[in-house]
N, C-alpha and C positions, 0 to 999 in steps of 0.2 A: 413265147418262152416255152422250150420243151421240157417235157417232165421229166429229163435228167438235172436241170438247172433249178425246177421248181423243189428238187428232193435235196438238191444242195444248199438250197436257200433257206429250207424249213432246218436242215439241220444248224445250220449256222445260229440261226434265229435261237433255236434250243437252247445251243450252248452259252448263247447273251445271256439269256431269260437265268440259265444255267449257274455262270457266273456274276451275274449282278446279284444272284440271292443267294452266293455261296459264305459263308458267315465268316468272317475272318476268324484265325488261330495265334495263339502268342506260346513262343516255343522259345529253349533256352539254349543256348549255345557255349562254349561245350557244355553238354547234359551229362554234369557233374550230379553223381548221387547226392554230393552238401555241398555249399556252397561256401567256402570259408573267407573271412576276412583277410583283403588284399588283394580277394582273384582279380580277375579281368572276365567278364562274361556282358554276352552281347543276347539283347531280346528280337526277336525274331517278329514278325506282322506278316503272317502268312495268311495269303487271300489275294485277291486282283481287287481294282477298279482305285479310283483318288480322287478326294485327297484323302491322306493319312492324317490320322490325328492318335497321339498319345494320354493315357489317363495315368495319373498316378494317385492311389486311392480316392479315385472320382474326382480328381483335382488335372484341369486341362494341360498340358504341357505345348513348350513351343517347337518342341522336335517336330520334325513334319516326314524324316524318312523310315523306310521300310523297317530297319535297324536303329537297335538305341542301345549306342556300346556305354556299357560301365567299367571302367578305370578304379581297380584301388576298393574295391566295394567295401563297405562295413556297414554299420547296425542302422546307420540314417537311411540307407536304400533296402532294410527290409518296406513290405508292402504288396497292394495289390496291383497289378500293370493290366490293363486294357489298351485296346490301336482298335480305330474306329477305318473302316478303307470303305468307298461309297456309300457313306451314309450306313453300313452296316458294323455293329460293335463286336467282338469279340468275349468271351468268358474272360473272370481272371486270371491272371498268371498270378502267384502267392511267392514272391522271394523270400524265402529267409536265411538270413545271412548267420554262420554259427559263429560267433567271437571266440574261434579256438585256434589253435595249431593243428595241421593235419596231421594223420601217422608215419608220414615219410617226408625227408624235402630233399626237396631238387635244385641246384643252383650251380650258375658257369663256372667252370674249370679256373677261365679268365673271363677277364672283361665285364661288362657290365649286360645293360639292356638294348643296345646301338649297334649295328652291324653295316658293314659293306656290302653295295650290292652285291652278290653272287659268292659272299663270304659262307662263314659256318664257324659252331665253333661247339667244345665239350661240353653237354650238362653231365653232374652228377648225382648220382642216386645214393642217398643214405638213408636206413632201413635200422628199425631197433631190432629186427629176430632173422630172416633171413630174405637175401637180394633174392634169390630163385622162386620163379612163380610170380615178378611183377612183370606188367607190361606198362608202355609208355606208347605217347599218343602226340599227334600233330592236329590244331585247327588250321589250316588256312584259308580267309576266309568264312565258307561254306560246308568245306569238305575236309573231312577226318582223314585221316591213316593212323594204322598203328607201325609202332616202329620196337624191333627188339631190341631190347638194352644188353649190351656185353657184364655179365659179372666178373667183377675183378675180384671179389671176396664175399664172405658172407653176408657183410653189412654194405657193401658197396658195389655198383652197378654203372653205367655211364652210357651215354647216347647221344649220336654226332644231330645236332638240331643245325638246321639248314633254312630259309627261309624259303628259296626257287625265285619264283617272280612275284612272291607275295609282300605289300608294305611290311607288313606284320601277321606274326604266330604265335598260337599259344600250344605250350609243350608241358604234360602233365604224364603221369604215371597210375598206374590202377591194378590192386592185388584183389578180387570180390569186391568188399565195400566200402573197401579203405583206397585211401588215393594220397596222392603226396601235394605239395602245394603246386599251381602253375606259373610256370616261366613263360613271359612274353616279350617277346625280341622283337626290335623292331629296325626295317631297312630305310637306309639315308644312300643316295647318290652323292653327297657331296665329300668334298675330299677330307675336310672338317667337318667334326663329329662333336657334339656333347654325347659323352656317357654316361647316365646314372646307372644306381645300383635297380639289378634287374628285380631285389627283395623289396619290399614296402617300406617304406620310410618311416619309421616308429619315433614317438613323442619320447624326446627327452635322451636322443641316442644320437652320437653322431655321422652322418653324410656324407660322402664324398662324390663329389661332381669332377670328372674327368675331360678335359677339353683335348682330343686324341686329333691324328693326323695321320686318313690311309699311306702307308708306307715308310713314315717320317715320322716326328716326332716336332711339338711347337717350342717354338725358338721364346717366345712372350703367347702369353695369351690374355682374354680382359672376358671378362665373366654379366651377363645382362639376365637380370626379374624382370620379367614382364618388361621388355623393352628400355630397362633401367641400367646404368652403366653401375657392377658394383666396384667402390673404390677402393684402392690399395691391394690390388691381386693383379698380380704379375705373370708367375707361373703358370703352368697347366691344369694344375690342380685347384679346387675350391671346397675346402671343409666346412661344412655347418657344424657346429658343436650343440648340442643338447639343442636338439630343432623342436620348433614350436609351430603352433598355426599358422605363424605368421610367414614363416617359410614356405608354405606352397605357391607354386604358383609356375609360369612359365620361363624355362630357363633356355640359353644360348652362349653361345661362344664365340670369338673375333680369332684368331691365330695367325702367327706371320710365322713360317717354315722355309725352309730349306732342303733340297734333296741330297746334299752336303755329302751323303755315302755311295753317291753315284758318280757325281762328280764335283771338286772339290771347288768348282767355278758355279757350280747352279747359284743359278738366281735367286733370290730371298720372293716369296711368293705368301699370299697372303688370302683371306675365306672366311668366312660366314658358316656358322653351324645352322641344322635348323632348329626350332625351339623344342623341347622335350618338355613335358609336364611335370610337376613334383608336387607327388600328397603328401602331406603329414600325418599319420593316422595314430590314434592310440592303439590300437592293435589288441590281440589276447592279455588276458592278464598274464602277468607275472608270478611264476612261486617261489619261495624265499625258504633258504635254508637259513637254521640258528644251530647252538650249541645248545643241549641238555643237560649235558653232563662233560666230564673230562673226555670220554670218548662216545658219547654218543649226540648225533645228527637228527633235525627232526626238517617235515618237507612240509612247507604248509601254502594256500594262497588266498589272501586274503580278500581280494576282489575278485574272487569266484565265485556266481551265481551261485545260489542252491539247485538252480536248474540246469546246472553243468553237469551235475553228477559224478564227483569229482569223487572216488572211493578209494584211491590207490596212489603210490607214487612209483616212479622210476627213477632209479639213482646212478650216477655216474661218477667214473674217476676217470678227469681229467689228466691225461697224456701229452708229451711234448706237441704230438702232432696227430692225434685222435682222443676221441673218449668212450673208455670203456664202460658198458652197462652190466652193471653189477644183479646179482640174481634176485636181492630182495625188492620188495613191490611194497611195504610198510612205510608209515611214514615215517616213522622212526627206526634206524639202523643205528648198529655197533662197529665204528669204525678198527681195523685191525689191523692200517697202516697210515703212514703220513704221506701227504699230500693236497690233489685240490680234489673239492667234492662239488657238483650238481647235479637237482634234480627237475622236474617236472610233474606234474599231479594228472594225471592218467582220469581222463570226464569222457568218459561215453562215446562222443562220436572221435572223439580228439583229444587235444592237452590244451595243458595251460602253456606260455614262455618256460623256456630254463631259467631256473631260479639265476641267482647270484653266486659266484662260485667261492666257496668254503676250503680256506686254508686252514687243515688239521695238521697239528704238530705234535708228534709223540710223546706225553710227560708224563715224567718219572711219576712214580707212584710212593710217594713219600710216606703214608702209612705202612705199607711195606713194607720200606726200608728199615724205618723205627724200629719194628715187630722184631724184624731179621738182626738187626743191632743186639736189642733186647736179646735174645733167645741167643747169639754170640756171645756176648757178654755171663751170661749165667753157664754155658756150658762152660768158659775161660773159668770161673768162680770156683766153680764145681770140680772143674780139673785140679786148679790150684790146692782145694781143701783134701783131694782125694792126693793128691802128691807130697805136701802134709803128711799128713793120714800117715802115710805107708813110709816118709822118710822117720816121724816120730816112733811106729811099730817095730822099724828097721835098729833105730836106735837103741830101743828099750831092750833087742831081742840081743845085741851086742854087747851090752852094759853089764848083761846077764853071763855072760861065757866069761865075761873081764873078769867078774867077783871070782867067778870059778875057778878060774884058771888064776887067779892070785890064791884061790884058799889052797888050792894044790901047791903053789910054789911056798907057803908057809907051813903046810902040814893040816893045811884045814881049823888052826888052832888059832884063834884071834889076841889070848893072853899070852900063847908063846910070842906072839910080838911086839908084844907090848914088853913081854919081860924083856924082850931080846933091848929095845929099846933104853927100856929103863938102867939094863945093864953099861950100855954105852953112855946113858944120862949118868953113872956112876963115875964115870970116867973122866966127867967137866964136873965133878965135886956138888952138884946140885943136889938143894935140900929134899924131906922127903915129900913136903908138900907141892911142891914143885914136879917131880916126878909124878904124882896122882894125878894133880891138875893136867899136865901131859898126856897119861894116857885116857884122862875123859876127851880131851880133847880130839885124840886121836880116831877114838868110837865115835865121836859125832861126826867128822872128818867119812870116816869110813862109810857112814850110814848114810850120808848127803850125796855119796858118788854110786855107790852098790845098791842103794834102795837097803829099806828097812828089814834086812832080812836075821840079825844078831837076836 
């Protein structure tokens, strides 16, 4: 052996000695600054030699390869991960899972989490303050890309997710420290497709399972759990209503189609979807808007840790076809129109769920009105007294020129009329007591119309 081959062999040797003692590493994929409830993240056992062995808080697992994907994550897979490769252990890995909503979400245009091969299709981006300044991100695999999102507005962004030749990818967004949730799509060859929804399946919400047909549409379809026929579902569609535990599990679909818009003799044709997963999770908590007052909203969550940090809220008016976020951050607001109102409780790395949404309706303010009645009512009074007032002053001032203008047309002399009188009373032969009594009368007479002025 010549000492070119002796110097290749020592090296070799090296590299053995090299790699049998090189310590395995457990790494996260994608390395998400937090990891939130629902994602999809896969651990990593970087190192050579086997077998592989997985720990999960010093507890042996039966996974045996290099990758250990998690699906749907929540609060049961925080913990410690260890992967042992030749007899050599690795450090921990520390998941912890945050039970929040992230600050932005992302979700398809259409469709669900099922793709064609070689298909594609829109996510989009929505944003509480502004679309400008995120970027967005492709796993597949192994290997990342970043991918630029188009802004279509200030709260909204969109970006064509594609699969290539990958089973499955995962598509996320990233502004500094804040990230949005992850979309994981997954590719099917076959011409029948189960679809779920590409968001996490939340307790107590309902589900829709899509039984789809590349290029067609199914004519019947029959829906299978875990290789169980479910009965009385016909159509293409399959809703779960207020899903429970007992809903996860593995789903599939049968369909009989037609290509019936190509030509109006195609064959009736028939397929097998493949099985798709389905978690149930409880998810983030929920926050709940109530009434306070006639007009005012308050935002609260009551299955929010203390260690959420939850110090603020965000509040929304709900739109035919968006929702606007309003500028206060309190948990109580003054609502200043009618309509639907949600919020959300703003905790530190993320949110809680959007509350329940709050139908405010405009009402009268009936102490007001009272008040306004009242204070109508007394100015009407007041008019009336003061109209009074001025017709009786008006009177008095009239009654006054009367007498006058009668003393003038007598001479100013009250007994030249009385004589004038009495002379006429001469004249029907009346006595003279009769006459007196007449002209008392006539002075009291005078005195009740002119005022006591004699």
């Amino acid at each position: 052996m010549d000492m070119r081959s002796l110097l290749t062999l020592s090296v070799l040797l090296a590299l053995i000695r090299e790699d049998k003692g090189q310590k395995p590493a457990v790494f996260l994929l994608p390395m998400f600054p937090d990891v939130f409830a629902g994602d999809e993240v896969t651990l990593i056992c970087k190192g050579r030699g086997e077998p592989i062995k997985w720990f999960i808080n010093g507890c042996p697992q039966s996974h045996q390869g290099s990758s250990m994907l998690l699906t749907v994550v929540t609060l049961k897979d925080n913990g410690k991960y260890e992967c042992e490769r030749g007899g050599s252990k690795s450090d921990p890995y520390t998941l912890t899972v945050e039970e929040l909503e992230p600050h932005a979400q992302l979700s398809p245009s259409i469709g669900g989490a099922v793709m064609s091969k070689g298909g594609g299709r829109n996510l989009v981006l929505y944003v509480d303050d502004d679309a400008y300044g995120w970027k967005c991100f492709v796993l597949r695999g192994e290997s990342g890309f970043m991918i630029k999102p188009d802004v279509l507005n200030k709260t909204m962004a969109v970006i064509y997710a594609e699969l290539k030749e990958a089973k499955r990818a995962t598509f996320w967004c990233e502004n500094g420290t804040r990230r949005s949730n992850a979309v994981t799509l997954k590719m099917t060859e076959l011409k029948v497709m189960l679809d779920p929804p590409a968001a996490p399946a939340l307790l107590g919400e309902s589900v829709t399972l899509r039984c789809r047909v590349w290029g067609g549409k199914a004519e019947t379809a029959k829906f299978y759990k875990d290789n169980k026929p479910i009965t009385d579902i016909t159509e293409d569609t399959f809703i779960i209503t207020n899903a429970t535990q007992a809903d996860t599990g593995q789903y599939r679909c049968h369909a009989t189609y037609r290509y019936s818009h190509i030509s109006a003799d195609a064959a009736r044709q028939e397929g097998d979807s493949d099985a798709q997963e389905l978690k149930i999770i409880g998810g983030p908590p929920a926050a709940t808007v109530e009434s306070t007052s006639h007009n005012n909203l308050k935002c609260f969550c009551r299955d929010c840790p203390p260690s959420a940090n939850c110090k603020s809220s965000y509040w929304y008016h709900i739109l035919p076809k968006d929702r606007r976020r309003l500028p206060e951050n309190t948990h109580i607001i003054t609502v200043k129109e009618g309509g639907l109102y949600s919020c959300r409780m703003v905790c530190g790395k993320g949110f809680s769920r959007f509350s329940n949404v709050y139908s405010y309706t405009e009402s009268v303010n009936v102490l007001a009105i009272i008040m306004a009645v009242i204070l109508l009512t007394v100015l009407v009074v007041l008019l009336v007294v003061l109209i009074v007032v001025l017709i009786v002053l008006k009177c008095r001032k009239r009654g006054g020129i009367s007498f006058q203008a009668t003393d003038r047309w007598t001479g100013g002399d009250s007994d030249q009329i009385c004589s004038i009188v009495m002379n006429e009373r001469l004249e029907h032969e009346d006595s003279e007591d009769e006459k007196n009594l007449f002209c008392i009368r006539y002075y009291r007479l005078q005195s009740s119309v002119y005022g006591d002025v004699m």
